[in-house]
Phi, psi and omega in degrees: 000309174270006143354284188302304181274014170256120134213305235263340192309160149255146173319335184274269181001314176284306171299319196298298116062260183305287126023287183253354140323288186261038159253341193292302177301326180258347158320304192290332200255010147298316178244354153307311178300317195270304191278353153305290183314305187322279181326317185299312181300315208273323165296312182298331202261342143311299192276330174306291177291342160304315160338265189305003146283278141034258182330295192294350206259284203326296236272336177285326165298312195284329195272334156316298189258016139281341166286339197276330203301293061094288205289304200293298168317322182267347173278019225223336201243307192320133163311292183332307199285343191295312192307314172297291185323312186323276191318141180293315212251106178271144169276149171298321199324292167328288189310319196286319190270023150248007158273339188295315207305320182291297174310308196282013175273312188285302183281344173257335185302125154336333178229042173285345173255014162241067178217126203249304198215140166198123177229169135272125183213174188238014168065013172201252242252321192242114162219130219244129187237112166244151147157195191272341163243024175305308196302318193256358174212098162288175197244114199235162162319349171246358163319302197315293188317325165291354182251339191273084178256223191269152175302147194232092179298298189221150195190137214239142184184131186311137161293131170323315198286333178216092211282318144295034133274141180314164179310114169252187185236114164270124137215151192251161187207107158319126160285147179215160179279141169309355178239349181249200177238322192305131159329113142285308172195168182283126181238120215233109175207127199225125186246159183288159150238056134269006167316301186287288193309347181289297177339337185254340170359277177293006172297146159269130147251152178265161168332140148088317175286157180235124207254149181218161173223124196254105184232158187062016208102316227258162195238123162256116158315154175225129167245072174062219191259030174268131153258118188254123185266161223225093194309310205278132154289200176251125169277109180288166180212154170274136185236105175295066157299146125293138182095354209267135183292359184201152138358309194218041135280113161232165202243118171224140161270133188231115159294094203227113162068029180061022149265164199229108161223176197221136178242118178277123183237143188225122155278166189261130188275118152105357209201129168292069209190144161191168198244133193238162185212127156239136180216165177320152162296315190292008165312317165312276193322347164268007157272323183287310171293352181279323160284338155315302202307334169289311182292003170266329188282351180276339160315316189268358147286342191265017157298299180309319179296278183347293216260023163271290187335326218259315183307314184266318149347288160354304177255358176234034163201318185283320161322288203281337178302318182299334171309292181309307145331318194271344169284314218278308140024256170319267233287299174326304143358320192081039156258119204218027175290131149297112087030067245236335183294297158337039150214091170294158169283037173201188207302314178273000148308316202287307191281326189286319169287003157273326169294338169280335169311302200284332172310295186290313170339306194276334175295325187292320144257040144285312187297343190289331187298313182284342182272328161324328167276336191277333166287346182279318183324297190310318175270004155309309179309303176317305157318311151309297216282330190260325174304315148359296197317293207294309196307300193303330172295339209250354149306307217290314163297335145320311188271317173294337164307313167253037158251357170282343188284313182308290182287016145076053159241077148325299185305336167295314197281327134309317184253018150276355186275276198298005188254303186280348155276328157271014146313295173278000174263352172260336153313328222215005177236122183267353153324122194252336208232151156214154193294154186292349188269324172285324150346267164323326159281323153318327205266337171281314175334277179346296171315316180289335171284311204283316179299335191286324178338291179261054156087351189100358187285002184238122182241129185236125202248143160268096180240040161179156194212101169324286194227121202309296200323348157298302173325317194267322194273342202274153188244168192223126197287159198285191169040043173246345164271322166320298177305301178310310199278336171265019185259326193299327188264336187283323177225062161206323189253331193292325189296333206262068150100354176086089152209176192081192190248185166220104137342081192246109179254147150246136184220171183254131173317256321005341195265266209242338190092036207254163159260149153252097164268128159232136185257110215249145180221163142264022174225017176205312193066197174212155183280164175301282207304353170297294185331291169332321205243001214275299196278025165262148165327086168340160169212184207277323177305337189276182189298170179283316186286326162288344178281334178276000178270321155288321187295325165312284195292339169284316166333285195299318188308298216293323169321320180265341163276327169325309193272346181240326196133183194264345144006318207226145165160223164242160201223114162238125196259151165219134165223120201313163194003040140247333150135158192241142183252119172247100202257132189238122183250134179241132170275144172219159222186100179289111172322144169283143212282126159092041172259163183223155171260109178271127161217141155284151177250112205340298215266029170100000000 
């Protein structure tokens, strides 16, 4: 149905149609396609920057606490401070020189000023003490034991001495002899944490978002250079990202206050720790509208391309298609004037010169048409006026019939009789097949002219007949016995004296149910190689008297393949002074009882 009614459109209607149907569609699957990629870019091109801020913040935590790592190995290693911890019998010298070694040690390290407190101590007498609060709270031999708690790689932990100090990040380390297992001594290195929070100074934080440091389990907040621990952690959900510069970066949605945020965690390569970024989801969307804002305006150009399209459809396809109607129009009119504007320089140019081509076609024939009635009216005329001929001849043979019957010339009067019938049967019958029994009565005309001719010496017989009902049903081309039968008296009976007989037999085949008429002479005959050549397409070369007795029998042949097929024809038997046989194969097809046979009739 609606089928139908786009079928019922006009042609502009169907582009306009067509047209914004389909800007409509690659609008829509345009702009689903652009705000996917858009979002996908814009949630990929976010957790990348949130990443690479991460990373780079990580990587700035790590190079700290690989300098403190750094520091602790090597106090853990100096010959000297091991000599110092040992030795039974101390000396000044020893101390001043493992307090220098240990100071000039101290004093090159990379984070010595966010280094709160660092010693060596042999755990009861002897220990070397720098940092930054060492001046207001010293370390004494009764001291020790509060700080030697279990070894540690990294650990948030009170100074014992200064119990209103911030929180700092410990590590503790044994010194041990390389062969042995047992302890010598101890290494105490207690960091600011701005170790961590300095790193973030220079952070983009988005709106909403929040850095946390995560170590040991426990979650700590960062408030500018405050670490606030965080009782609950964060319930996470798992999250598919794509695109993140590194591995061992992962991404979780996290639910807060019937909010949707999302937390990036990047480790600290080498340090059970790591730095989380939480920041709202809805972050997304004020970047995500800026992109709206783009996939519309490109909708509404490509709104725009349309109707610059539909204007120009408009003018290279509907305008001239409406041109051509309206020529076609015309010329349905009888306006058939060339038309000159409608042939443009492109394909419906190509059509407007054919309507015009065809516009002079069809005038011409009209005039051809009208002279053509006037030659058919003539030769009608012509025709009546020739019809005249045959009648007045076949009168005229009528009045010499009966002036021989007066004066008592049959025989004239017989054979002007058998002359006007077949007179009037080749004038007045339009007929190409006649039944064989109409045939065979022409062919007794024919005779009766031809015996008075030669004296009566020529006898012509039917002298069998499978079933008379051949005669009425079998149909025949007219003038196919006439011919046979003057080829049997002019070169079969005429060389040996004009005398003899003619032969009609008919039979039905037995083989396919086809007739057979043969027509048998006694006379002269022919040799096979004539016989052979006889049913071939005459040529120029043969004698005059054999070519018109050929041109007959291939005439008639060729007549009977027209009319049946190549199937049907004529078989000609010769035997030199015995005489020649011609047999004509007919198709036959028995009428049903109360069927008629349509023929003209031979005699009027």
């Amino acid at each position: 149905m609606s089928f139908d009614f786009i079928r019922r459109m006009t042609l502009r209607r169907q582009i306009v149609l067509g047209t914004q149907m389909f800007t409509a569609v690659v609008s829509l699957l345009l702009g689903i396609v652009l705000f996917a990629l858009s979002d996908s870019y814009i949630r990929s091109n976010t957790l990348r920057s949130v990443e690479f801020n991460l990373m780079q913040m990580a990587t700035s935590v790590e190079a700290k606490l690989n300098n403190a790592d750094n520091l602790l190995n090597w106090a853990s290693t100096d010959s000297t401070l091991r000599r110092y911890l040992t030795t039974t019998e101390m000396t000044g010298q020893l101390t001043t020189s493992a307090y220098d070694t240990f100071s000039d040690r101290y004093l090159s390290s990379p984070i010595q000023t966010q280094i709160t407190r660092f010693f060596v101590t042999n755990g009861t007498d002897r220990f070397l003490q720098l940092g930054n609060l060492t001046s207001s709270a010293g370390l004494n031999a009764g001291t020790l034991t509060m700080f030697l708690g279990p070894e540690n790689r990294l650990t948030f932990a009170l100074d014992p001495l200064l119990p209103s100090h911030p929180t700092c990040l410990v590590l503790r380390q044994q010194i041990r002899p390389s062969t042995e297992t047992h302890s010598i001594g101890w290494i105490y290195l207690g960091l600011d944490t701005a170790v961590i929070t300095s790193a973030a100074d220079d952070y983009i934080m988005p709106e909403g978002g929040v850095l946390y440091w995560q170590m040991g389990g426990q979650l700590w907040r960062m408030d500018g250079h405050i670490l606030t621990p965080v009782e609950h952690g964060l319930d996470t959900e798992p999250y598919r990202a794509a695109g993140l510069a590194s591995p061992d970066t992962q991404v979780f949605r996290v639910m807060r206050n019937n909010r949707a945020f999302l937390s990036v965690v990047a480790p600290l390569d080498g340090w059970d720790a790591q730095l989380i970024q939480l920041f709202p989801e809805s972050t997304f969307l004020n970047q995500r509208m800026i992109y709206l804002l783009l996939i519309g305006l490109g909708i509404l150009l490509l709104w725009l391309m349309d109707a610059l399209l539909l204007r120009w459809l408009d003018s290279v396809i509907t305008r001239p298609v409406a041109a051509l109607r309206q020529r076609l129009d015309r010329i349905s009119e009888g306006n058939f004037t060339i038309d000159h504007s409608i042939e443009w320089s492109n394909e419906l140019g190509d059509i407007g010169r054919g309507i015009n081509h065809l516009a002079g076609n069809v005038e011409g024939l009209l005039a051809r048409r009208l002279e053509d009635q006037k030659r058919k009216q003539d030769l009608e005329y012509q025709m009546l006026q020739t019809e005249i001929n045959p009648h007045f001849i076949y009168n005229t043979l009528n009045s010499i019939r009966w002036m021989a019957t007066i004066q008592n010339a049959t025989g004239i009067a017989e054979m002007v009789t058998a002359f006007a019938r077949l007179t009037k049967s080749v004038s007045k019958s339009t007929e190409k097949l006649v039944p064989l029994q109409d045939e065979l009565a022409l062919l007794n005309d024919y005779f009766t002219i031809q015996q008075y001719r030669y004296g009566g010496d020529l006898q012509i017989e039917v002298s069998h007949i499978d079933n008379e009902a051949i005669c009425r049903d079998c149909m025949i081309p007219r003038f196919t016995l006439q011919p046979l039968a003057e080829n049997a008296i002019f070169h079969g009976l005429e060389p040996k004296g004009g005398f003899g007989s003619v032969l009609i037999e008919i039979h039905i085949s037995p083989d396919n149910g086809d007739v057979l008429v043969t027509m048998t002479d006694d006379g002269v005959g022919m040799p096979p190689e004539q016989v052979a050549h006889l049913l071939d397409e005459p040529s120029d070369q043969a004698a005059a008297q054999d070519k018109i007795r050929h041109v007959g029998l291939w005439n008639v042949h060729r007549r009977l393949q027209y009319s049946f097929g190549r199937n049907y024809g004529l078989t000609v038997e010769s035997e030199p002074d015995v005489g020649t046989a011609v047999t004509i194969r007919l198709p036959y097809h028995p009428k049903e009882e109360g069927e008629t046979t349509h023929a003209a009739d031979p005699t009027g």
